[in-house]
PAZAPA-4460 file (N, C-alpha, C; in steps of 0.05 Angstrom, whole numbers, plus 32768, in hexadecimal, padded with zeros to 4 digits):
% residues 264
    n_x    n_y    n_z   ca_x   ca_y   ca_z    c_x    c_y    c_z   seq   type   mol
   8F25   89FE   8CAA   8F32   8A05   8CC3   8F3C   89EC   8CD1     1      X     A
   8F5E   89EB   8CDE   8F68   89DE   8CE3   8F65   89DE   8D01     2      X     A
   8F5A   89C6   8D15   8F57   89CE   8D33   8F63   89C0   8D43     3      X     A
   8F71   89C7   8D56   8F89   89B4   8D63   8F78   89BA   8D80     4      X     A
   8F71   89A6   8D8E   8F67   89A6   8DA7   8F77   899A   8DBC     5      X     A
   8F86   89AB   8DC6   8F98   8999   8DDB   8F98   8998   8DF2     6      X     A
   8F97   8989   8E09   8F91   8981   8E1D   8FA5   8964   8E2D     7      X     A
   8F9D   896D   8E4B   8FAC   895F   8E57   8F9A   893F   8E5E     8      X     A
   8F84   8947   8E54   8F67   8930   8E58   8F69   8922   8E3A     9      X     A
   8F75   8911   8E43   8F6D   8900   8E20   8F53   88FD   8E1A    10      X     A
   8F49   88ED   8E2C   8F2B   88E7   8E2E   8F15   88FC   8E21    11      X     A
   8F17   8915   8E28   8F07   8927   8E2D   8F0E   8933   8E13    12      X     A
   8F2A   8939   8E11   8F36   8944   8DF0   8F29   892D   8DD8    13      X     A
   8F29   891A   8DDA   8F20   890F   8DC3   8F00   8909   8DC0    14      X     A
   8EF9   890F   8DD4   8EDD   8912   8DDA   8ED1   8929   8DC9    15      X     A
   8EDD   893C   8DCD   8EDF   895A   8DC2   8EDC   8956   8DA5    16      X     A
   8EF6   8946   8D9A   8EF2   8948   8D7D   8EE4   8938   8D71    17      X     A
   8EDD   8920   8D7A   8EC9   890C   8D70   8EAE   8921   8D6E    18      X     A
   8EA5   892D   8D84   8E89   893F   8D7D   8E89   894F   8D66    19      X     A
   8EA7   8961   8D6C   8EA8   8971   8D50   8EA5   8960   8D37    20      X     A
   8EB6   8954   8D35   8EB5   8945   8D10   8E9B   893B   8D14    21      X     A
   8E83   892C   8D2D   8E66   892D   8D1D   8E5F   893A   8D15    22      X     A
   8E57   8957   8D27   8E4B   896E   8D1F   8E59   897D   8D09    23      X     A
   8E72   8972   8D03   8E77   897F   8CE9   8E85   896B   8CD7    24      X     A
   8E7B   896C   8CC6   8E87   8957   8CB4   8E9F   8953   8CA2    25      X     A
   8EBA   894C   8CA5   8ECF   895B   8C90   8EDB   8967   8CA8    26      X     A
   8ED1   8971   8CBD   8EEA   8985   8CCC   8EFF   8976   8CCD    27      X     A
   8F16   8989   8CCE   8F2C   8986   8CDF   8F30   8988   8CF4    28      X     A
   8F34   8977   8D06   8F33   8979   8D2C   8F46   895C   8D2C    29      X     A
   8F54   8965   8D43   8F6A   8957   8D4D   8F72   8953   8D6D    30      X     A
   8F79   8946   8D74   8F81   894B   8D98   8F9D   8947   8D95    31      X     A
   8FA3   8952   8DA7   8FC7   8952   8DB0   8FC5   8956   8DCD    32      X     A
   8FDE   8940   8DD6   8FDD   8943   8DF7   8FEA   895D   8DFC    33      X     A
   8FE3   8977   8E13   8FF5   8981   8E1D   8FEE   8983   8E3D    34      X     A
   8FFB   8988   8E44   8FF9   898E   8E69   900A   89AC   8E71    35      X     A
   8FFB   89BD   8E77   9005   89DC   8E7B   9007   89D4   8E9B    36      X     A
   9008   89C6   8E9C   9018   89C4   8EBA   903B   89B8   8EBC    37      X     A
   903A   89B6   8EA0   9057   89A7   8EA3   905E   89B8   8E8A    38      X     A
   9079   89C3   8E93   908D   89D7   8E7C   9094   89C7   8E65    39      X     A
   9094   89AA   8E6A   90AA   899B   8E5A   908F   8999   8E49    40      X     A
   907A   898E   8E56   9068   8986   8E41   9063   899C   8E26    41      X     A
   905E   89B4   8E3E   905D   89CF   8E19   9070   89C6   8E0B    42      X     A
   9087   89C6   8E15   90A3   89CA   8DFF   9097   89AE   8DF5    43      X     A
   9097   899A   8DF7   908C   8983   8DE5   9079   8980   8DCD    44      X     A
   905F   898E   8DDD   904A   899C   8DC9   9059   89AA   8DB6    45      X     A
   905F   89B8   8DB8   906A   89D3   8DA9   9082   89C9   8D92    46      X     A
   9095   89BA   8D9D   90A9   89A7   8D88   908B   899D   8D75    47      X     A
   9083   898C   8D81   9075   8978   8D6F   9055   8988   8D59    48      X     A
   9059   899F   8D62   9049   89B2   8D53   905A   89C0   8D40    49      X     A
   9072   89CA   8D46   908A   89DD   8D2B   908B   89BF   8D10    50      X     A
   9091   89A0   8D20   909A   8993   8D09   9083   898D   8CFB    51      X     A
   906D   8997   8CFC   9055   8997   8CEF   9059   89B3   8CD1    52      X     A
   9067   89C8   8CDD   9069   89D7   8CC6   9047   89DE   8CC5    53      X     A
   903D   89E5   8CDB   9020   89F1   8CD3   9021   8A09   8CDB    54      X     A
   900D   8A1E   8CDB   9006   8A38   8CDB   8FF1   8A36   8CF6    55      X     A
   8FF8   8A4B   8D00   8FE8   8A4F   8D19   8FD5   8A6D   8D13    56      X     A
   8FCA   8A6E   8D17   8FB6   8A8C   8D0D   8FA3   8A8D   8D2E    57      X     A
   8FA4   8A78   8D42   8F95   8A81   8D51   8FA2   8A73   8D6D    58      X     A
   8F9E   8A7D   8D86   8FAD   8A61   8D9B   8F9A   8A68   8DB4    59      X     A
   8F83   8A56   8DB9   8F76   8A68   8DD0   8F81   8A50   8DF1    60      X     A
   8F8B   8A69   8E00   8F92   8A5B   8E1C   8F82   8A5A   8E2A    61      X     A
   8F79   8A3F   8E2B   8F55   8A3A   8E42   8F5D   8A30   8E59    62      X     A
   8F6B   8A21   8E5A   8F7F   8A0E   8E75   8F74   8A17   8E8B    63      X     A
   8F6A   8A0A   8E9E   8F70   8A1A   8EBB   8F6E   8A09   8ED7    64      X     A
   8F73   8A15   8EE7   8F62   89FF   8F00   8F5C   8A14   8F1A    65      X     A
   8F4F   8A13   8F21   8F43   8A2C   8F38   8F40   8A21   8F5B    66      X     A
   8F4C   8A2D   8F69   8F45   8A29   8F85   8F4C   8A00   8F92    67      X     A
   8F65   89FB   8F7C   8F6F   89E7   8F87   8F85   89EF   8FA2    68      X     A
   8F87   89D2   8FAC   8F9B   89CE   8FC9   8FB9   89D8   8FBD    69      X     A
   8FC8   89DE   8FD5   8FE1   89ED   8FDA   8FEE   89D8   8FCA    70      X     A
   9001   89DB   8FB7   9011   89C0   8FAA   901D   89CC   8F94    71      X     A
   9032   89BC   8F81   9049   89C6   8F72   9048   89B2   8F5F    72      X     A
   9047   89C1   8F42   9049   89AF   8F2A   9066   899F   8F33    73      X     A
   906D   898C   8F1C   9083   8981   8F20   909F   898E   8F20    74      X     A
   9098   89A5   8F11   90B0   89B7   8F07   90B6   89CF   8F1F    75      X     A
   90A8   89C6   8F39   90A5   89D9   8F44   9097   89F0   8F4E    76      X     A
   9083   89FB   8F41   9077   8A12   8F40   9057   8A0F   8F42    77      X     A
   904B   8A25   8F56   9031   8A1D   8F68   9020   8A14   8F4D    78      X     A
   900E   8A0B   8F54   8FFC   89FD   8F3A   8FE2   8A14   8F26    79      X     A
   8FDA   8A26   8F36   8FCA   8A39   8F2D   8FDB   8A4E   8F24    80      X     A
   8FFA   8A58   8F27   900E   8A63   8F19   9012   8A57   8EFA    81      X     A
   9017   8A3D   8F04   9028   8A26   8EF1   9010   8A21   8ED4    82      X     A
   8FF5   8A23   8EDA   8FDE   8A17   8ECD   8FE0   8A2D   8EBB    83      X     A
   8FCA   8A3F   8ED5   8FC1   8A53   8EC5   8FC9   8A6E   8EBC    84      X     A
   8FE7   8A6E   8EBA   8FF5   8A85   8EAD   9017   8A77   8EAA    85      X     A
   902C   8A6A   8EBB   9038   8A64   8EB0   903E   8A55   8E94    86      X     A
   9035   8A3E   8E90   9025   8A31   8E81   9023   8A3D   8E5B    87      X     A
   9010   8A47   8E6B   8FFF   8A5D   8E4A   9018   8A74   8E44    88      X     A
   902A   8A7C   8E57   9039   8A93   8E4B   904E   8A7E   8E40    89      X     A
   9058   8A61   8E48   9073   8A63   8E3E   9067   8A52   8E17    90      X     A
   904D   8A48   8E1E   9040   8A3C   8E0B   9040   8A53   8DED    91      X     A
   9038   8A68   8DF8   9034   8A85   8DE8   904F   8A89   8DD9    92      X     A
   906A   8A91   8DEC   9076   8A97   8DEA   908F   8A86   8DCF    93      X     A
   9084   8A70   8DD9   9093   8A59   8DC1   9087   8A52   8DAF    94      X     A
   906D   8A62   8DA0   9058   8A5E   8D8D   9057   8A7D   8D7C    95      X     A
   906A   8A8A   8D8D   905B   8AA6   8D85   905F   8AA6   8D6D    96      X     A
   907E   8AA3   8D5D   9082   8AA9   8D3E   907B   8A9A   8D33    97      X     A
   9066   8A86   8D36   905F   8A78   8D29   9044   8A8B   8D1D    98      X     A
   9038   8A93   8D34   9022   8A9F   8D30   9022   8AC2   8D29    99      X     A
   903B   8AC9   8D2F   9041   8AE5   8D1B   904B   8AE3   8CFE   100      X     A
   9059   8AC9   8CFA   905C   8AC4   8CDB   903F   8AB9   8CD0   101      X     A
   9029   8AA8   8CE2   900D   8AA5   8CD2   8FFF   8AB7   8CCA   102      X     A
   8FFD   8AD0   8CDA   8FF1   8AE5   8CD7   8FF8   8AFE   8CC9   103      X     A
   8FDE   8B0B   8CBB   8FE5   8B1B   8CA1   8FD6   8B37   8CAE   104      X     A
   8FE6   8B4F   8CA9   8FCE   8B6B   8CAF   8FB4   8B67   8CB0   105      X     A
   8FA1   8B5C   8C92   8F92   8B5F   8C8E   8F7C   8B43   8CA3   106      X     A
   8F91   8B30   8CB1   8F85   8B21   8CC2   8F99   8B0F   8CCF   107      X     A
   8F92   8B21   8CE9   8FA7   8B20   8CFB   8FAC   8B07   8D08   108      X     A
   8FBC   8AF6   8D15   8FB7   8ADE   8D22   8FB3   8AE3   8D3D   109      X     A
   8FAF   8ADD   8D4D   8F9D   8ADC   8D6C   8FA1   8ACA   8D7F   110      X     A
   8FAA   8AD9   8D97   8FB0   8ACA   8DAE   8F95   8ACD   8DC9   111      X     A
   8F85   8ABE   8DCC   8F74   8AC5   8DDC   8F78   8AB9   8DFA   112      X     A
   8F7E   8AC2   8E03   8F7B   8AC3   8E24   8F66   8ABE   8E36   113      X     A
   8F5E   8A9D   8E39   8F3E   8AA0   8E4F   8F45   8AAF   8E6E   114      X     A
   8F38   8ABD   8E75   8F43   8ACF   8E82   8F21   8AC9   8E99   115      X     A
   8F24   8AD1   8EB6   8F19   8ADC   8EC8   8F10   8AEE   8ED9   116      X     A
   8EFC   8AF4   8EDE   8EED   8B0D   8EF5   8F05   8B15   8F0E   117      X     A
   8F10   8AF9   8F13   8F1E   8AF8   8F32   8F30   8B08   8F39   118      X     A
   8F40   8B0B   8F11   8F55   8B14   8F1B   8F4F   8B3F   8F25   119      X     A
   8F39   8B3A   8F28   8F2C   8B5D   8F35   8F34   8B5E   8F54   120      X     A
   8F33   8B42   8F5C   8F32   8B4C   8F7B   8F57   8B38   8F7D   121      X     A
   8F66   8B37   8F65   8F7C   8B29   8F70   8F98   8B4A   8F80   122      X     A
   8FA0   8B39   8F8B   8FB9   8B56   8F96   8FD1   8B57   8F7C   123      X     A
   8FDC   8B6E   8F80   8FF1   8B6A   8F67   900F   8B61   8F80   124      X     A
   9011   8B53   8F8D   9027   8B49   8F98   9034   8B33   8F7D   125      X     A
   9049   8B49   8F72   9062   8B36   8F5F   906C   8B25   8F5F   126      X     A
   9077   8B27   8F80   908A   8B13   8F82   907C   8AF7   8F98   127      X     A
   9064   8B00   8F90   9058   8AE5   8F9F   9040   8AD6   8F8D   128      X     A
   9049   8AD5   8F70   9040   8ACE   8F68   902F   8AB4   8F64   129      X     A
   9041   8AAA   8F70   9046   8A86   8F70   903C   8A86   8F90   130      X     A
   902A   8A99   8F98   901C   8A98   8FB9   9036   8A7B   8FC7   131      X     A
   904A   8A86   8FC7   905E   8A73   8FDF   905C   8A77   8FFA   132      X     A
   9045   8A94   9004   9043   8A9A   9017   902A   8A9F   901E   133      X     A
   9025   8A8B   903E   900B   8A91   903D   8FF3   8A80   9029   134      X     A
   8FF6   8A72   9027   8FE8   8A65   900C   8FC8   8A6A   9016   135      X     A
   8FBB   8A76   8FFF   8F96   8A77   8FFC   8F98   8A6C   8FDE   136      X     A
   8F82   8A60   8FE1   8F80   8A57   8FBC   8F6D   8A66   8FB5   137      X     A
   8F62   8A81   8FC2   8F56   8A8D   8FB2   8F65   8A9E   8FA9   138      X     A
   8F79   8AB5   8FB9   8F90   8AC3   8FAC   8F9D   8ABB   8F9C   139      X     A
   8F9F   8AA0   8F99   8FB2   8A90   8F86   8FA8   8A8E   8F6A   140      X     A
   8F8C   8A90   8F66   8F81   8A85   8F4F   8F78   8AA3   8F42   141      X     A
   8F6D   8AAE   8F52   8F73   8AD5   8F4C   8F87   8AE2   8F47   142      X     A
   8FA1   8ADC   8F52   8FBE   8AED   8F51   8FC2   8ADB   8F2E   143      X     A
   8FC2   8AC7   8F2D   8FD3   8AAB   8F13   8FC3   8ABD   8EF9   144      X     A
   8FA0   8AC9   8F02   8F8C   8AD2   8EEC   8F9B   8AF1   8EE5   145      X     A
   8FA8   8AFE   8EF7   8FA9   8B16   8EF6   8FCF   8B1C   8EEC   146      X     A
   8FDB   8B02   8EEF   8FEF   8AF8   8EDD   8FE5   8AF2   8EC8   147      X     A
   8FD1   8AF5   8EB8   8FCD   8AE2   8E9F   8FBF   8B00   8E8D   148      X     A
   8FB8   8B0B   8EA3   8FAF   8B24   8E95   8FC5   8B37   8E89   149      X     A
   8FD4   8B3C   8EA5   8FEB   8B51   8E9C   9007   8B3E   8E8E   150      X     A
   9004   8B26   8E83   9015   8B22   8E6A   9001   8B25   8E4E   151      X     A
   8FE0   8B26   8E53   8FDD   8B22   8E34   8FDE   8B48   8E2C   152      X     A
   8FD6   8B5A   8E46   8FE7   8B78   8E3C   8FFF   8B7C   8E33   153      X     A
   9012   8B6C   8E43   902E   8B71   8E3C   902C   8B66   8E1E   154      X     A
   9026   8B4B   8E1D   9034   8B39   8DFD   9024   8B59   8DED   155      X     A
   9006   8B61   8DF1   9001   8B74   8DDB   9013   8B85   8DD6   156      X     A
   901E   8B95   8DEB   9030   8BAE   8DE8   904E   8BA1   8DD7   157      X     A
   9056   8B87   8DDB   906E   8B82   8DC7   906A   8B76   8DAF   158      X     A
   904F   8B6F   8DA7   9040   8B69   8D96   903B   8B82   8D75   159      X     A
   902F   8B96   8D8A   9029   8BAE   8D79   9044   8BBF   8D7E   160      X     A
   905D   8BC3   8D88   9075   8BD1   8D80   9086   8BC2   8D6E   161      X     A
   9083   8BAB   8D6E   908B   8B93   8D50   9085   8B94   8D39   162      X     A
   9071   8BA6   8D36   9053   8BA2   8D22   9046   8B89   8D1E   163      X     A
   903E   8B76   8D29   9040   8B65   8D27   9023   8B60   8D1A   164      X     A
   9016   8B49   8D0E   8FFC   8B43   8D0C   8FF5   8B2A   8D17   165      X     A
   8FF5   8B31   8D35   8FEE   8B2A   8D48   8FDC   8B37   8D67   166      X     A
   8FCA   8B2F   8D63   8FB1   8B37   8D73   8FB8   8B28   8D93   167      X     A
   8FB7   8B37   8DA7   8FB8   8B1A   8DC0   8F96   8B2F   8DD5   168      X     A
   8F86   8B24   8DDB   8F78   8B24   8DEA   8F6C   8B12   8E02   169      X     A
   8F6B   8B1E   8E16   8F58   8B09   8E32   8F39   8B06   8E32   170      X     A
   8F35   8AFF   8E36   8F13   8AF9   8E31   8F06   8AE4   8E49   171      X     A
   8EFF   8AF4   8E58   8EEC   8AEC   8E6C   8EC9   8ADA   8E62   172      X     A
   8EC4   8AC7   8E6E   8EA8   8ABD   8E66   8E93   8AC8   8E77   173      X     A
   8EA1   8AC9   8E90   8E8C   8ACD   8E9C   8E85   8AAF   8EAC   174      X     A
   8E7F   8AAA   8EB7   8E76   8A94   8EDD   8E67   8A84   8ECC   175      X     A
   8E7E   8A6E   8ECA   8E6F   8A51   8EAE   8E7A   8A3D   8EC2   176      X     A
   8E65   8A2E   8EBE   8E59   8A12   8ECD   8E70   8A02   8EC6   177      X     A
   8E87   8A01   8ED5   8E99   89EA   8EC5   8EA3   89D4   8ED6   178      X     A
   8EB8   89C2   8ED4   8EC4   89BC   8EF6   8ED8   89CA   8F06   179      X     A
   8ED8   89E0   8EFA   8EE5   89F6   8F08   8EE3   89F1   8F26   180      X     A
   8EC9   89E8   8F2D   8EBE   89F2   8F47   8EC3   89D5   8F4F   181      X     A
   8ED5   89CA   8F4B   8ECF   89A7   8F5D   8EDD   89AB   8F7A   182      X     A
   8EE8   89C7   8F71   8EFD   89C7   8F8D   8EEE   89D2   8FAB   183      X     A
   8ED9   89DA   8FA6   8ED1   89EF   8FB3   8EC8   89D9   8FC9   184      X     A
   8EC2   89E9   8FE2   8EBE   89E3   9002   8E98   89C2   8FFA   185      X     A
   8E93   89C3   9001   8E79   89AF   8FFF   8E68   89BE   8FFC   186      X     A
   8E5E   89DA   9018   8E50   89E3   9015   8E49   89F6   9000   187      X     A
   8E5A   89FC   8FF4   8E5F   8A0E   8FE4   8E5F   8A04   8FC5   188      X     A
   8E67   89EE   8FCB   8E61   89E0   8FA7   8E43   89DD   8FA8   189      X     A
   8E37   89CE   8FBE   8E12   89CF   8FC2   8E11   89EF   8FB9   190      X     A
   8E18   89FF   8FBD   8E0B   8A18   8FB3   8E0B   8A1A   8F98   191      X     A
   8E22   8A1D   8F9A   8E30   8A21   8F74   8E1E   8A06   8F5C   192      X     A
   8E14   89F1   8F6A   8DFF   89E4   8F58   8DE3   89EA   8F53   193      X     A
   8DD9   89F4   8F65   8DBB   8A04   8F75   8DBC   8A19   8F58   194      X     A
   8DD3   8A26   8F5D   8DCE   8A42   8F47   8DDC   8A3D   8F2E   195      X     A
   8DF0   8A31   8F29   8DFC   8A34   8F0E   8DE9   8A27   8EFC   196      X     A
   8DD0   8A20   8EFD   8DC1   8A14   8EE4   8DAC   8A36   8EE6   197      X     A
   8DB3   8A40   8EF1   8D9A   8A62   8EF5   8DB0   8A70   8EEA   198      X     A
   8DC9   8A7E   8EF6   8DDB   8A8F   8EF5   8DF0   8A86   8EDA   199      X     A
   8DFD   8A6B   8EDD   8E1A   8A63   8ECA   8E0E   8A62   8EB6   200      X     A
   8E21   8A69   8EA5   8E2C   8A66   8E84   8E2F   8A4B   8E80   201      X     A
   8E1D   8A3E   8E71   8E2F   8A22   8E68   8E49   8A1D   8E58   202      X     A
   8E58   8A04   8E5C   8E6B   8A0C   8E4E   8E67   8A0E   8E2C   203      X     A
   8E5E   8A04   8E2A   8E51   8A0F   8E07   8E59   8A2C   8E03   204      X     A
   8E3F   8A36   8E0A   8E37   8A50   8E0F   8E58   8A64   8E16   205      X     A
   8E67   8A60   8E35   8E82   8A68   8E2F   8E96   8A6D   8E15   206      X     A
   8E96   8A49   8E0A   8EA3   8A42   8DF5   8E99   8A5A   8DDA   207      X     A
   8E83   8A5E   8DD7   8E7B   8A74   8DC2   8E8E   8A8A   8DBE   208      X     A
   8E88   8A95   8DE2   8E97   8AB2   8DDF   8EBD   8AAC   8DE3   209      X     A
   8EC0   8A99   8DE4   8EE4   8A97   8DD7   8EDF   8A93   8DB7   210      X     A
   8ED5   8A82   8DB7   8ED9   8A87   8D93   8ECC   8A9C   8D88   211      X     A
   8EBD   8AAA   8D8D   8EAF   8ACF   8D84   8ED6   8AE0   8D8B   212      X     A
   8EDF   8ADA   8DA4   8EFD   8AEF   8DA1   8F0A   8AE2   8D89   213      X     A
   8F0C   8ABF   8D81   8F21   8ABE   8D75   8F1F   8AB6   8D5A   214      X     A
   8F01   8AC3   8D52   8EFE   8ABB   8D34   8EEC   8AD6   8D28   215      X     A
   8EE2   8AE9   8D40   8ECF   8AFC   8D2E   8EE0   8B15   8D1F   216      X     A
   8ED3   8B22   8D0A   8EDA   8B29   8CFB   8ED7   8B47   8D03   217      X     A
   8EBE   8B4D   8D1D   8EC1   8B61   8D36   8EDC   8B6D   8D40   218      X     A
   8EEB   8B56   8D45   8F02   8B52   8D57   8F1A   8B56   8D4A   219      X     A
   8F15   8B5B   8D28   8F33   8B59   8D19   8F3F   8B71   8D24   220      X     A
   8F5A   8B6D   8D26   8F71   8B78   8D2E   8F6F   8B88   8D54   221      X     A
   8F55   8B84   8D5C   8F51   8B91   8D78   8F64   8B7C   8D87   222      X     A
   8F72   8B8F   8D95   8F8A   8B79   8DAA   8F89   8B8A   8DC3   223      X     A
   8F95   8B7E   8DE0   8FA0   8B8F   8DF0   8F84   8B8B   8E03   224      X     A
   8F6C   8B80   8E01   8F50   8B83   8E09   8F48   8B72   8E1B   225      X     A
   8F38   8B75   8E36   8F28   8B5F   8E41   8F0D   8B65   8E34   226      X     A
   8F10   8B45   8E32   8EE8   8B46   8E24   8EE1   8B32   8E3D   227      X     A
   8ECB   8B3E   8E49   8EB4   8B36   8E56   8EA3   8B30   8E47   228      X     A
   8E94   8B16   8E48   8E7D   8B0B   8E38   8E78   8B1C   8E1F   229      X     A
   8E8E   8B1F   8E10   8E8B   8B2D   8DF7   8E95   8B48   8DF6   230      X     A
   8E94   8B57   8E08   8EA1   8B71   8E01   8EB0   8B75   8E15   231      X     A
   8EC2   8B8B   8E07   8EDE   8B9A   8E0F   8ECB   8BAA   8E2A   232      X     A
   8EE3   8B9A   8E41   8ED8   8BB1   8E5A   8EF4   8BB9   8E61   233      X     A
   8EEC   8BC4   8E74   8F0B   8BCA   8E8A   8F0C   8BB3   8E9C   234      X     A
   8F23   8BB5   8EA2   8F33   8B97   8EB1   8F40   8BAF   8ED2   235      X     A
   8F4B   8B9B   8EE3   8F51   8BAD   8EF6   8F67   8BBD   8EF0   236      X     A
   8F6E   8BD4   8F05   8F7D   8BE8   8F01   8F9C   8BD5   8F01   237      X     A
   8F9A   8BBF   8F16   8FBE   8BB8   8F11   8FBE   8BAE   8EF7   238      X     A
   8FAE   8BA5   8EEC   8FB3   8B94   8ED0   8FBB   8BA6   8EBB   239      X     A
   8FB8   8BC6   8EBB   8FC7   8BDD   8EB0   8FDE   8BE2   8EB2   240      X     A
   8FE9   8BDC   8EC6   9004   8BE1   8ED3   9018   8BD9   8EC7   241      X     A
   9028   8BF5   8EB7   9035   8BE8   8EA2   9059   8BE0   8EAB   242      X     A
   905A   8BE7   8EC2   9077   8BE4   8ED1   9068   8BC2   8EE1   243      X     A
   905C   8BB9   8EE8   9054   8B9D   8EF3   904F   8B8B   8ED8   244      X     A
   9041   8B91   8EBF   9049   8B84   8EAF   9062   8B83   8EA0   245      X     A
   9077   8B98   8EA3   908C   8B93   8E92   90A1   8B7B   8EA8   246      X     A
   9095   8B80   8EBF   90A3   8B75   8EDA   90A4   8B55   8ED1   247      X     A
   9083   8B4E   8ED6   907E   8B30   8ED4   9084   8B27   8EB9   248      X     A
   9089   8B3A   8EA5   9092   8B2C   8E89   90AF   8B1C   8E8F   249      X     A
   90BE   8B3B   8E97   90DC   8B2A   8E99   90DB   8B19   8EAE   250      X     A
   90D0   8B1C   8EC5   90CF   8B08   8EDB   90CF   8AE5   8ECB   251      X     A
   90C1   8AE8   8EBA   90B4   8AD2   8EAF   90C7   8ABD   8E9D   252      X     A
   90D1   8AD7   8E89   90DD   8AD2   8E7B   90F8   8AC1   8E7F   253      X     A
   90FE   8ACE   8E93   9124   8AC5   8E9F   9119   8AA8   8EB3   254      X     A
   90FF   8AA1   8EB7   90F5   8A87   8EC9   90FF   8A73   8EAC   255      X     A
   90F2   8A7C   8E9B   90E7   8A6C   8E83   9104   8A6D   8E74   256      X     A
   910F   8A82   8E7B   912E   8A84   8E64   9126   8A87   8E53   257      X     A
   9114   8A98   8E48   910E   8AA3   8E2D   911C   8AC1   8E2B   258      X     A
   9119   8ACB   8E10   9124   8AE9   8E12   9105   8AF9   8E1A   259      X     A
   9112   8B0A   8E23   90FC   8B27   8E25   90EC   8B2F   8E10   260      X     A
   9105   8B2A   8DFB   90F7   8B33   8DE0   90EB   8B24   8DCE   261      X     A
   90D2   8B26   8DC1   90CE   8B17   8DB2   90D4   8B18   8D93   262      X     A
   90D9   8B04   8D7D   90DF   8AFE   8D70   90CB   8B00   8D56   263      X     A
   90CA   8B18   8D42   90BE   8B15   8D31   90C6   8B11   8D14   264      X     A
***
């Protein structure tokens, strides 16, 4: 198994793979810079991944940043939009035939989606996606999760009318101890340390249940699904909403200048 770990943290990315090749001897593990906060950077990744001529069979979107200050990537666009769903869709979208030509019926290739609780209590306001109004960074980091949900329904629905052998699922961990929370108020990070060694998921422990969606043998060909700490639950009612996801697809699409349609 070939493993591309990419990240906007050099430090931290090569950190990553130095542990892996101890604990495993012979692996393949690699780092590559990318930054899902910057468009140009995917398209860069992504060039410098096709002239590789490698096979993709898996692509899991972990990226995120939660309950940061009011502010605009460089390209423009609010940062919990830009991170944690712009980002991963245009990343997806310029990988996909790579990963519908890797993938065979009998074992499908896989798009996993780290996905969140939040987006339960996010509003389905469309056209405020990019919270330009009114800024809360909690709506912001809920509405960006509940964008990330209703494209990995949509990619399934053009996925399976393609025939494609291609799987895309979201997969929630569940409230893991990460620096997610550096943002949070004082008093409230004092909380969130008190309990996350009682209550949080380590990130280990998280890390398990993404690789259980994007390697078990459970999971072959199931697409279209939120997994909560391992199993298929229900997600909220807007994340069904199949006129709001066809909405934010094309919305997306014509930002990004991609087609509607995808390419198999």
């Amino acid at each position: 198994m070939h493993v591309i770990i990419a990240s906007h943290n050099k430090k931290i990315g090569l950190a990553a793979v130095k542990r892996l090749c101890v604990e495993k001897r012979g692996a393949q593990v690699e780092f590559e810079h990318l930054d899902l906060s910057s468009l140009s950077s995917v398209q860069e990744f992504v060039q410098r991944f096709r002239e590789r001529r490698l096979p993709l069979h898996t692509l899991i979107n972990n990226a995120a940043v939660m309950l940061v200050s009011e502010g605009k990537t460089e390209e423009g666009y609010e940062r919990h939009f830009a991170i944690n769903y712009l980002g991963h869709f245009l990343l997806t979208r310029l990988l996909l035939d790579i990963l519908v030509h890797s993938g065979r019926e009998e074992e499908c290739s896989r798009v996993v989606n780290i996905s969140s609780s939040a987006h339960y209590v996010s509003d389905s306001n469309l056209h405020d996606f990019q919270s330009l109004q009114n800024y809360s960074p909690h709506a912001s980091y809920a509405r960006s999760k509940l964008a990330q949900l209703l494209f990995t329904y949509h990619l399934h629905k053009e996925l399976e009318q393609g025939s494609c052998a291609v799987t895309a699922n979201a997969v929630d961990p569940g409230i893991v101890n990460t620096d997610l929370y550096r943002n949070l108020s004082f008093p409230a990070k004092l909380a969130q340390k008190l309990i996350a060694c009682l209550l949080f998921r380590s990130p280990a422990k998280a890390a398990e249940i993404a690789v259980y969606a994007a390697t078990s043998p459970d999971l072959e060909s199931v697409s279209g699904c939120y997994i909560h700490e391992g199993n298929p639950v229900k997600s909220s009612l807007a994340s069904y909403d199949a006129e709001l996801q066809s909405e934010l697809w094309k919305s997306t699409c014509k930002l990004l200048r991609l087609s509607t349609y995808i390419k198999t």
